[in-house]
C-alpha positions, 0 to 999 in steps of 0.5 A: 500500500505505501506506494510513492504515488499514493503516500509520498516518499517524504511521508512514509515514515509517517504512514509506517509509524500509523500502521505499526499502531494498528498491528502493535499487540500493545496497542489499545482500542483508543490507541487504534482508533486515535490512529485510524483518524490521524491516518484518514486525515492526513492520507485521504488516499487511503480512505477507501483502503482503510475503510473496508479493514476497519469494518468488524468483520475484518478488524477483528481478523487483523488488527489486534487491538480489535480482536475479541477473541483471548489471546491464549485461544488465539495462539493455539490457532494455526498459521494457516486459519484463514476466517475470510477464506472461510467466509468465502468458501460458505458463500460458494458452497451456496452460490458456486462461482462463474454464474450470471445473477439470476443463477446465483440467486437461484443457487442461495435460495435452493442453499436457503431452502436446504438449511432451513429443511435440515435445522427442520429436520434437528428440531424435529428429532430427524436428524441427531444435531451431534452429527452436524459441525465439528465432530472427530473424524473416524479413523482411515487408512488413506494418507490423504496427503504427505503434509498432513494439513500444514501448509503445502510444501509450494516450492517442491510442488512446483518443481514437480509440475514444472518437470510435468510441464517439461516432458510434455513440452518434450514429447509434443514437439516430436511434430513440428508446429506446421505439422503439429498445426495441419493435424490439429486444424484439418476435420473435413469441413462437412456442413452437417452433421451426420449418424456415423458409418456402420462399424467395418469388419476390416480388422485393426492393425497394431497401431490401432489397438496401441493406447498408453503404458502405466506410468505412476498410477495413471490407469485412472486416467489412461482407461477413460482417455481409452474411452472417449477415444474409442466413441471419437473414432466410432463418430462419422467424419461429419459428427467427429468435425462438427464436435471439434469445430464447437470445442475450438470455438467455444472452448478455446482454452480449455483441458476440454480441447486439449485432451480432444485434440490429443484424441484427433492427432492419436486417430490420424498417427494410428491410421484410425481416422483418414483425413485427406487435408492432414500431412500426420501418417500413421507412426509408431514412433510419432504415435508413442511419443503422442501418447505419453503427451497426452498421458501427461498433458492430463496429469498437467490438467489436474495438477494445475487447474482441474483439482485446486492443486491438491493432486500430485503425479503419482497419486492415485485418482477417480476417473469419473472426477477429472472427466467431470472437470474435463467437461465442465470447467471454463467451457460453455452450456452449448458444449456440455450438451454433447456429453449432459442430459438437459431437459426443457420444460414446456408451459402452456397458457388457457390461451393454448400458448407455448413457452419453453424453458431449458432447465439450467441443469446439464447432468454429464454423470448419470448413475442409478436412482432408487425410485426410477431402478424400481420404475424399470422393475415395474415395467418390465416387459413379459418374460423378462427378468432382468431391466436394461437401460432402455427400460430404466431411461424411458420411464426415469422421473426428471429431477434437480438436483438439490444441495451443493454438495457431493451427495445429492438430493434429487427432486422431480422437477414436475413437482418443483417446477413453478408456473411462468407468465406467458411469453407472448405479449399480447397474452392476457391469459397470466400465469401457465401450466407445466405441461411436458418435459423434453429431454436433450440426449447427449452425443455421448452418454456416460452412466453407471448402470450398478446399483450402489445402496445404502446398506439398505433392506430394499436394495437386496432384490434390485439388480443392476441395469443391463447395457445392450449393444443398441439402446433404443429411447423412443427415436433416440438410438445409441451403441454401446462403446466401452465399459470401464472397470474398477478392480478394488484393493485384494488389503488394506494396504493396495489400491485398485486398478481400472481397466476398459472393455471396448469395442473396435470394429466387431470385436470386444477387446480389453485394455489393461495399461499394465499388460502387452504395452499398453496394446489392447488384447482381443476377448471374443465377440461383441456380446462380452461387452453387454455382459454383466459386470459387477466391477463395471464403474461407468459406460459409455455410449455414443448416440448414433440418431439424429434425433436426440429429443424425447418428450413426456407430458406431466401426467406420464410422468406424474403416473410413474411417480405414483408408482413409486411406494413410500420407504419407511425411514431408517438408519442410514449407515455410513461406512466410507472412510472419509468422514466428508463424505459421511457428512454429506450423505447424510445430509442429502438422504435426510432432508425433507422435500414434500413437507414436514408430514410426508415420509421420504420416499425412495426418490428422495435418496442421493443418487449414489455415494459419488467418489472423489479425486482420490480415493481407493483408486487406480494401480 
């Protein structure tokens, strides 16, 4: 603050004189105040500056002689206790950050409404008040950091990135920048886009099933970036060029268009996709280095931006977390919407009138929902025994999510929903009706067809999804293109191991990043794919339709809601070893949503214990 252009150099020493009162420990309330007014009257400059420091929120915070708090409590305070970062870290669980006005007031009313329903559900004897604020944490075997809650080690963490950022620097320039640049800026320019080819029976050559080596943990992220890159090369010519066409426009700088490019120049070095304008030809030795490029490149992505700075390489990690952050962070609706769920409520007025309103909500992770798992129960066609996807997705209720934590409550949005004046002006009908609800289906579509339960007694006779080759949702059609696996710890003291089952050309074939380099080792026919697999942790499928809408009225929908029976209430038994996530679940399963009368029924429960950036994950 004491800059030459603002205090003057000649009255510096007088200014430092003034601020050493206000930090002095030994300086009294009448000492501090004395000084703040010789401060405003002879630096007018600061003013502004001093005015907000000496506010009782923050003076109480910095400046000794304001504190209220003893002196022998204070000492035992760590260095790092921050209470503003604490403020603003309560204002952004309830708003979030990078919303417009309207979403941010949106998001503090829901945060409002969620308090209120939870100090509700206190006073009502609901919920046990011990369970709420500070409480000791439970035990755990995870090391969740070497620091242990002091403050980071900042230099060696940015030596290590720095060494990230160098490598990666290393492999991308074994093309050079022309090269580089006509790989990367060469998707045939096809004005629309169009449903992909029928998948050819010309077998894979070697460089076609290479994919990437294990190195430090890194499965979590190599059998994801298997994935997508096996629903990127299955796109048409024209889908593949519209989908890089939107990302480089509207997600210019984003870990988004890095991984999709490092996908495009992978499909050009193994000859999987032909691009007549592009000067990269199929190489080993290029496609090796673009690899272990693209592994690190998203190494770099989550210790640098993805996850607060939290994640260091070698660390093990959640594949569903970074592909969340991948697809979400710094980019724009319009690119979410090719790999979320969004839904557009529509209204009409007595006047017959139609307004449409897109829900804000995008959901690029989907998993099992109590409710909607009975749902496909209940509309199980005869003679069939086990529910497929197709049956769960067509009669799932619409919802919103409530809660800004990682465990959720899920309200149907037909009932949350409320009425909107009619959009046409020269109505004078007023208010409108919820009439239907419309889904928008992604382009890709990821979700978690295993049912993961609560250690509840209703969840012993639902099975899990079954994943067909072709998903059918009314005009909607999707193929099943790979599942990726989570192989849990053998003790307590290993970690698991992803692997990936794919589909290249007519085949299924799996992908371990420990075994055969990193190739990719050929199962059988296409059926292993669909088959059940308990260890299944997401799959993916690619939407193979021009048509990506579906639409139900709000009777449908709310005659399917009926269907679901009321749960009695239970004890929720938390056995996850991170006393944040325990917290939050409870949370989510006991807060109240149809009034305090009503008894919670199964759609009211989260839709799954999710899983952070690091917990029991990966080799």
């Amino acid at each position: 603050m004491a800059e030459a252009s603002v205090i003057g150099v000649k009255h510096l020493f007088r200014f430092e004189t003034l601020i050493n009162v206000l930090e002095s420990e030994n300086s009294t309330v009448v000492e501090f105040l004395e000084a703040v007014e010789l401060l405003r009257a002879e630096f007018p400059e600061v003013r502004p500056w001093l005015s907000w420091w000496i506010l009782p929120g923050n003076s109480s915070m910095i400046f000794p002689a304001m504190q209220t708090m003893p002196a022998e409590l204070r000492a035992k305070l760590p260095n790092s206790t921050n209470a503003s970062e604490s403020g603003h870290w309560l204002l952004y669980r309830a708003v979030g950050h990078g919303f417009d006005l309207w979403e941010g007031i949106r998001c503090l009313y829901r945060f409002r409404r969620e308090a209120e329903m939870l100090y509700a559900a206190i006073t009502a004897g609901q919920v046990d008040a011990k369970c709420q604020g500070t409480k000791p944490r439970p035990k755990s075997r995870i090391n969740w950091h070497e620091n242990n809650g002091r403050a980071p080690d900042t230099r060696e963490r940015l030596a290590t990135i720095q060494k990230i950022e160098d490598e990666f620097n290393a492999r991308n320039l074994t093309l050079n920048d022309a090269e580089r640049w006509k790989a990367c800026n060469s998707a045939p320019p096809f004005p629309n886009a169009t449903p992909p080819p029928l998948i050819n029976s010309t077998p894979p050559t070697p460089l076609m099933l290479q994919s990437y080596k294990w190195e430090a943990n890194s499965c979590f992220i190599d059998a994801p970036l298997e994935t997508y890159f096996r629903a990127f090369i299955a796109m048409g010519d024209g889908v593949r060029g519209d989908l890089l066409r939107k990302i480089r426009a509207d997600a210019p700088n984003t870990g988004l268009r890095d991984v999709f490019e490092h996908l495009w120049l992978r499909g050009l070095l193994s000859g999987a996709i032909i691009a007549p304008k592009s000067t990269a030809q199929p190489s080993k030795e290029k496609l090796g280095h673009a690899l272990v490029a693209g592994q690190l490149n998203v190494m770099r992505l989550i210790s640098t931006k993805w996850d607060g700075g939290e994640f260091t390489p070698g660390m093990p990690g959640c594949s569903r977390t970074w592909l969340n952050q991948m697809i979400t962070m710094d980019t724009t609706k319009g690119i979410e919407k090719y790999f979320g769920i969004v839904h557009t409520l529509r209204y009409t007025c007595v006047a017959a009138h139609s307004t449409a309103q897109v829900h804000t909500e995008i959901s690029v992770e989907n998993g099992m929902h109590h409710g909607d798992v009975f749902l496909a129960h209940h509309h199980l066609p005869v003679g069939s025994y086990t529910p497929s996807l197709s049956d769960y997705l067509t009669h799932s209720i619409p919802r919103e999510r409530h809660g800004t934590s990682l465990a959720n409550t899920w309200y149907p949005l037909h009932l949350l929903a409320e009425p909107i004046r009619c959009s046409h002006s020269s109505c004078n009908a007023g208010e409108t009706t919820l009439t239907s609800i419309s889904t928008g289906w992604p382009l890709i579509l990821r979700i978690d067809p295993i049912i993961r339960s609560c250690n509840m007694a209703f969840d012993a006779d639902m099975q899990d999804m079954f994943c067909p080759l072709p998903l059918n949702l009314g005009d909607v059609e999707y193929t099943l293109i790979a599942r990726v696996l989570y192989i849990g710890p053998k003790s307590v003291d290993s970690i698991g191991h992803y692997l990936t089952k794919t589909r290249v050309k007519n085949n299924t074939y799996l992908y371990n990043d420990l075994q055969h380099g990193g190739s990719l080792n050929e199962l059988g026919p296409l059926h292993l794919l669909e088959d059940h697999d308990p260890n299944t942790s997401f799959v993916v499928y690619l939407r193979t339709s021009r048509a990506s809408k579906t639409s139900r009225t709000v009777a449908e929908i709310n005659t399917d809601f009926e269907q679901i029976p009321v749960r009695p209430r239970v004890t929720i038994e938390i056995t996850d070893d991170d006393d944040e996530i325990a917290q939050m679940l409870i949370d989510g399963a006991t807060s109240p949503w149809r009034g305090a009368t009503r008894s919670l029924t199964w759609g009211d429960l989260p839709t799954r214990l999710p899983h952070l950036l690091r917990p029991r994950s990966t080799m």
